[in-house]
N, C-alpha and C positions, 0 to 999 in steps of 0.2 A: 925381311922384316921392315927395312926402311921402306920401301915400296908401300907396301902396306898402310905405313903409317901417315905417307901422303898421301894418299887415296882417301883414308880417312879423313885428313883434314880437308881434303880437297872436298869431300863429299858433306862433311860435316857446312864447310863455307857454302856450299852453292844451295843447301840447305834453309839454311841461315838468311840467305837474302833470297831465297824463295818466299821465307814466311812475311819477312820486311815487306816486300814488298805489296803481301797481300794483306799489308794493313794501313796501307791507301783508300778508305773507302771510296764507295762513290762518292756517295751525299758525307760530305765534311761539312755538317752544319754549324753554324757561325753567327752573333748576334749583329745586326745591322742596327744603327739608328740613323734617323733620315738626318739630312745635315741641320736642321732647322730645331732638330728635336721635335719635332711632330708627333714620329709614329716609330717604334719597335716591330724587328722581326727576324725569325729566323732564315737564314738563306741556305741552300745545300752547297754551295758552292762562292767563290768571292765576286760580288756582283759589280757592274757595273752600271754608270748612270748616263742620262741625257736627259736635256730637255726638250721638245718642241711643242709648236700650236697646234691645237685639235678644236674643232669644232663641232659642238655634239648639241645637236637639231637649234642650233642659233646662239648661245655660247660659248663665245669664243675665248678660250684660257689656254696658260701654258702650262701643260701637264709635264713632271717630272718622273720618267722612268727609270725605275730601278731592277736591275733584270739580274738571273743568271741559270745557267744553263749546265741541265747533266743527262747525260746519254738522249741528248734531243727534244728533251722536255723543257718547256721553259719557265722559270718560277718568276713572279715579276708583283712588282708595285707599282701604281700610278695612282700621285697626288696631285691636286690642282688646288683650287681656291675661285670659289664663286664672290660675287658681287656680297649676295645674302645670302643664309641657312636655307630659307624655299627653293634657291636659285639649285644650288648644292644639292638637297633634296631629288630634285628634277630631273638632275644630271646624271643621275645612278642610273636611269631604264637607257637615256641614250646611249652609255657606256657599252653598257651589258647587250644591246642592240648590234651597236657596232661591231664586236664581239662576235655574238652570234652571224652577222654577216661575212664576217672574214673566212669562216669557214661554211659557209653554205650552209649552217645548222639549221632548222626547224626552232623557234620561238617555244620553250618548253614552258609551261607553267613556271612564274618565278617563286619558288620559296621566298617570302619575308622573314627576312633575320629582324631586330630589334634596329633601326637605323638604316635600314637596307638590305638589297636584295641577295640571291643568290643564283648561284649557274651551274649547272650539269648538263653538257651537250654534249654529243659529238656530231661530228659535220666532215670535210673534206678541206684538204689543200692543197694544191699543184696535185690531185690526183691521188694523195694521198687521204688514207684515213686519220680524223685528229679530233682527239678530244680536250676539252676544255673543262677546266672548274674554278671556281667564282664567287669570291664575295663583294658588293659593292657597297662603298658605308659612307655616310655623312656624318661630320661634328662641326657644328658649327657651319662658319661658311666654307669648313675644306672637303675635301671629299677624294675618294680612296678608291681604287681597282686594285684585290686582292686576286691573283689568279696563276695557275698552270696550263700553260697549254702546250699540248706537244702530240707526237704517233698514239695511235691507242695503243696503251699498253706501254708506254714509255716508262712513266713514272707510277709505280707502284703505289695503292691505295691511302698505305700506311705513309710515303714518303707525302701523299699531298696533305692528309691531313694536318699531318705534323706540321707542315710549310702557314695553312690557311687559319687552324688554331693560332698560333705562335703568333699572330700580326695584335698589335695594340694600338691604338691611336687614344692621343687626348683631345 
């Protein structure tokens, strides 16, 4: 009977942090604000940042990326700051360009959002297949790269939405 009843507890524990542990999910999404209070958004994962210079067809800014990554997808933000609002304006097609280049994609008709543009592509990288999704926005003179990119099939439909909705800027 004691036998028994360690088994049972035994079985009962290994049980137990069976279930624990599958309520790890992937996507543990999480509310970001940018340091500056800029812009809101939700991340699936705890993101990290950097900044450097990019130059996107003749303006040259320092763009701050905010990224974070789950099962190979990458969800990310990039903010900058143009001179003026036109400048800003302007800098959405070369964003989304460059973009589109990193992975060999085809230049798909851009959806206009209200403020900017949008992206649904896929393309390749190192050989692999990779899709991309994208929103590009301006306020003012800042301006925003809302995007996922990762394996096709990486990140679930529902998981991008939720990421690309979720983004606020003032």
């Amino acid at each position: 009977m004691r036998l028994h009843l360690r088994v049972l507890v035994l079985v009962t524990a290994m049980l137990t942090a069976s279930l624990l542990a599958g309520c790890n999910p992937t996507y543990n999404w999480r509310e970001h604000t940018s340091p500056d209070g800029r812009y809101k958004i939700l991340f699936p994962a705890k993101p990290a940042t950097f900044t450097r210079a990019v130059d996107l067809d003749g303006l040259r800014v320092e763009m701050t990326m905010t990224a974070a990554e789950v099962d190979g997808a990458t969800f990310a933000v990039g903010a900058a700051t143009a001179p003026d609002a036109a400048l800003a304006r302007a800098a959405l097609p070369a964003m989304r360009q460059a973009l589109l280049r990193n992975i060999g994609a085809d230049d798909p008709e851009a959806p206009a959002a209200q403020d900017g543009l949008n992206v649904d592509a896929t393309g390749a990288a190192n050989g692999k297949p990779m899709r991309l999704h994208g929103r590009f926005e301006a306020r003012g003179e800042r301006f925003y790269q809302v995007i996922v990119l990762g394996p096709a099939g990486a990140a679930p439909p529902e998981q991008v939405e939720q990421f690309l909705s979720s983004f606020s800027a003032q």
